[in-house]
C-alpha positions, -999 to 999 in steps of 0.1 A, spaced: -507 -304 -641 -466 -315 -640 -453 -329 -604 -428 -304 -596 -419 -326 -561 -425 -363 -554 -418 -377 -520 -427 -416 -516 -419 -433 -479 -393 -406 -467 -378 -419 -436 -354 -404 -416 -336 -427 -382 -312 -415 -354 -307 -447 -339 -341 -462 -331 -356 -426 -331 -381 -421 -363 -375 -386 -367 -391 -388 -399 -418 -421 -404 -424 -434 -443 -443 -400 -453 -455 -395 -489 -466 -363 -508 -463 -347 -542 -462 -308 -553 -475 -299 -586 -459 -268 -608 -474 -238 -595 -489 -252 -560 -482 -242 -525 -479 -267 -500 -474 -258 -461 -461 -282 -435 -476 -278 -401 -465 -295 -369 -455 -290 -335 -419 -285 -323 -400 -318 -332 -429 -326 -355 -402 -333 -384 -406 -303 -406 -370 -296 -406 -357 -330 -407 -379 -332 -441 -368 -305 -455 -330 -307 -447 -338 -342 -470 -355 -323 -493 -324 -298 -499 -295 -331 -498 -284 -317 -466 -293 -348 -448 -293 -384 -464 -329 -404 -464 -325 -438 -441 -352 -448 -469 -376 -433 -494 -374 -414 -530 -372 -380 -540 -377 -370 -574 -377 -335 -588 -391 -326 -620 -395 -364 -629 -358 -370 -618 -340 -391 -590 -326 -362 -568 -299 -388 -558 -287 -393 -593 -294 -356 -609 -284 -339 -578 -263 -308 -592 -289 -304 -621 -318 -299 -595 -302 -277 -573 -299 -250 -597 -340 -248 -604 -345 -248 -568 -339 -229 -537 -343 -224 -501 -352 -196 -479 -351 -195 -438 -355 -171 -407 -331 -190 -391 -301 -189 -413 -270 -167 -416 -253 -151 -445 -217 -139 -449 -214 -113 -417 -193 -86 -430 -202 -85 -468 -223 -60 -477 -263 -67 -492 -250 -63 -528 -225 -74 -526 -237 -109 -514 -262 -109 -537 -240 -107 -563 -217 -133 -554 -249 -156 -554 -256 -144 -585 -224 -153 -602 -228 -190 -584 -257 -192 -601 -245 -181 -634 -274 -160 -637 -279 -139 -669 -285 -98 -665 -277 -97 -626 -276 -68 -617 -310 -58 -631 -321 -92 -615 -304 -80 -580 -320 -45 -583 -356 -58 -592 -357 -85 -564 -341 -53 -539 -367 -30 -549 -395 -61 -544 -382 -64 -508 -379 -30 -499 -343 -32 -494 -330 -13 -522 -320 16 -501 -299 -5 -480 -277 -22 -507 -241 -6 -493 -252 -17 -455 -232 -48 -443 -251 -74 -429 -240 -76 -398 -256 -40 -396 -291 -49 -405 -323 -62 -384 -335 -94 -383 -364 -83 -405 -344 -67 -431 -320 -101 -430 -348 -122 -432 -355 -99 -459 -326 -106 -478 -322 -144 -473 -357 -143 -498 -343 -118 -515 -312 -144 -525 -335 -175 -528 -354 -162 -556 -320 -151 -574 -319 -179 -601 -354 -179 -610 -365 -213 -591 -392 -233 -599 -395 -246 -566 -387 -228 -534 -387 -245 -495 -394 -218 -471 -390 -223 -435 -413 -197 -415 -410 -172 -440 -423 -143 -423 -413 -151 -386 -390 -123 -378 -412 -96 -403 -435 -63 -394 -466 -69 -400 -466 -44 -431 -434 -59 -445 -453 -94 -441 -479 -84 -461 -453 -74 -489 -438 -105 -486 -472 -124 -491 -480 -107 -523 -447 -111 -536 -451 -150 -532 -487 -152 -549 -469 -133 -579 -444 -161 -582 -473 -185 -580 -499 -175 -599 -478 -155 -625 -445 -174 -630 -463 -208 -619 -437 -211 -589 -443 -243 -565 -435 -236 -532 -437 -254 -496 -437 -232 -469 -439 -237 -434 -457 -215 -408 -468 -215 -371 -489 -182 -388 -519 -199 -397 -537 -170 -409 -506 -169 -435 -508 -207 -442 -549 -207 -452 -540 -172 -474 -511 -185 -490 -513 -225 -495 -539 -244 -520 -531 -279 -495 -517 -285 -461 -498 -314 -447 -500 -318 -402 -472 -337 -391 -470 -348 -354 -442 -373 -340 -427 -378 -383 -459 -387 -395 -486 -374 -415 -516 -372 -395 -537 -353 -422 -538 -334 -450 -563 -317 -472 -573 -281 -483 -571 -254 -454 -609 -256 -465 -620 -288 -459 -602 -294 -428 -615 -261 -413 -651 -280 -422 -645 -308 -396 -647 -282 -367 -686 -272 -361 -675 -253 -327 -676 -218 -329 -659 -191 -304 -689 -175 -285 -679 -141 -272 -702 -127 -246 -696 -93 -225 -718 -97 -194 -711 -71 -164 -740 -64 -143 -751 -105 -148 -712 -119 -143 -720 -140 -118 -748 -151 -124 -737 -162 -160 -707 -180 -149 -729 -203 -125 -752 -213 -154 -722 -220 -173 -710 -240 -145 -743 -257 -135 -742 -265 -177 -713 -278 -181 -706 -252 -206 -663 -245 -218 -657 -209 -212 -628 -188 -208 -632 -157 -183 -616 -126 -185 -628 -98 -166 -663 -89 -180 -658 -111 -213 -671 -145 -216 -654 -166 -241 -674 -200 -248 -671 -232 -270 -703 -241 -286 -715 -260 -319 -725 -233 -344 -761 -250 -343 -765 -248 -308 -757 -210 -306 -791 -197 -311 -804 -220 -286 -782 -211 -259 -789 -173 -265 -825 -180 -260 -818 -197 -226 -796 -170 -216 -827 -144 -220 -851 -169 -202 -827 -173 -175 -826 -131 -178 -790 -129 -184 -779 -97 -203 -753 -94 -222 -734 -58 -237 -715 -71 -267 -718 -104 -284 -695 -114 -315 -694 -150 -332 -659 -165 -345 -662 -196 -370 -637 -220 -369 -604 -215 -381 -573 -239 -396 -556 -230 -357 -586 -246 -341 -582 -278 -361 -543 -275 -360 -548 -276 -323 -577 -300 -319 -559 -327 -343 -522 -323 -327 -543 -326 -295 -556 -357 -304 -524 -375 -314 -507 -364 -283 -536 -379 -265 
């Protein structure tokens, strides 16, 4: 499979500050890679590099086998960039900047290309309404809508989704997996929507303080948590539940009537057993495996240690 994106020892300084620290990573054609990371992590950093908006201290980026350094202008027209957090001309209206992005990017047939991507965002209706007129969704909406205008074969989205419905999300989603599994689109995305990032991305990148502190599958890293979320409701035996939790040394979480406690998945069964010796009833018991938040969490937790 071609590498769409190569990345070797990108570095980024302010001074004596390592914003970004030597990182490393490749994307290949029709792969989704997310970047994960706390505030300040370095997402942005990298990707501002990533675009040329900001010049590498050291390190070498290479798109479609090419120096982006050297082949800059010739790169920029195969890829694009979408954000929440961006701003487009305030008083044009939604075609109309559309089009003038579409006449940047010499792109052949426009205006069916403008009125397919509208009608795959759901914002066909609202072509004559000025910018400065619509919602955040519907402008996050847009700034998508624009990123895919010249048919890119590699797309950096920053939080994607942030500012969306939950419905209009889901649209969103789907349209992205069409790119990628029908038009072999690479893309890297980044999320603080985990449930997005393991639906949407084949690998995952953590980065914490510029570095990368791991990477892998959503798949295999979920594996290295065993601890499951326990959720017990106990009325009539509250109180005596929370002492044997207490006398045990057991994590919980108590809210009202529900019990919310840590436990290796291979202890569980044990631990309901004692709770029917020790003749502790519960109402309503549900079991939650793992998920890429709980390792998210557990590994950032651990470098900040």
């Amino acid at each position: 499979m071609n590498k769409i994106l190569e990345v070797k020892n990108l570095t980024k300084k302010f001074g004596d500050f390592s914003a970004v620290d030597n990182i490393s990573f490749d994307i290949h054609e029709g792969e989704v890679l997310g970047i994960l990371g706390p505030n300040g992590a370095g997402k942005t950093t990298t990707i501002q590099m990533l675009l040329g908006v900001m010049d590498a201290t050291v390190g070498e980026i290479k798109y479609f086998g090419k120096d982006f350094k050297k082949f800059r202008s010739q790169i920029l027209k195969e890829i694009n960039f979408a954000s929440t957090y961006i701003s487009l001309p305030w008083s044009f209206k939604v075609y109309e900047i559309l089009d003038v992005f579409a006449r940047l990017y010499e792109i052949p047939n426009r205006k069916e290309r403008i009125k397919k991507l509208l009608s795959a965002f759901k914002l066909d209706h609202l072509e004559k309404k000025s910018y400065n007129n619509l919602s955040a969704g519907e402008k996050t909406r847009l700034v998508l809508t624009k990123a895919f205008l010249n048919h890119p074969k590699i797309i950096l989205l920053d939080e994607p989704t942030a500012s969306l419905d939950p419905e209009i999300a889901i649209i969103v989603r789907d349209f992205l997996k069409l790119q990628k599994d029908e038009y072999n689109v690479s893309i890297l995305l980044t999320s603080h929507n985990m449930s997005e990032v393991e639906e949407l991305c084949d690998r995952v990148l953590i980065l914490n303080h510029g570095k990368i502190v791991e990477q892998g599958t959503p798949e295999m890293l979920i594996k290295k948590i065993t601890t499951c979320h326990l959720e017990l409701t106990i009325i009539d035996d509250k109180q005596r539940a929370t002492e044997f939790l207490n006398a045990k040394e057991i994590p919980y979480q108590l809210k009202k009537y529900s019990f919310t406690i840590w436990l290796d998945e291979e202890n569980i069964a044990q631990f309901l057993i004692t709770l029917t010796d020790e003749k502790i009833k519960y109402q309503e018991i549900s079991i939650n495996k793992p998920d890429l938040e709980d390792y998210f969490l557990q590994k950032i937790g651990e470098k900040n240690d």
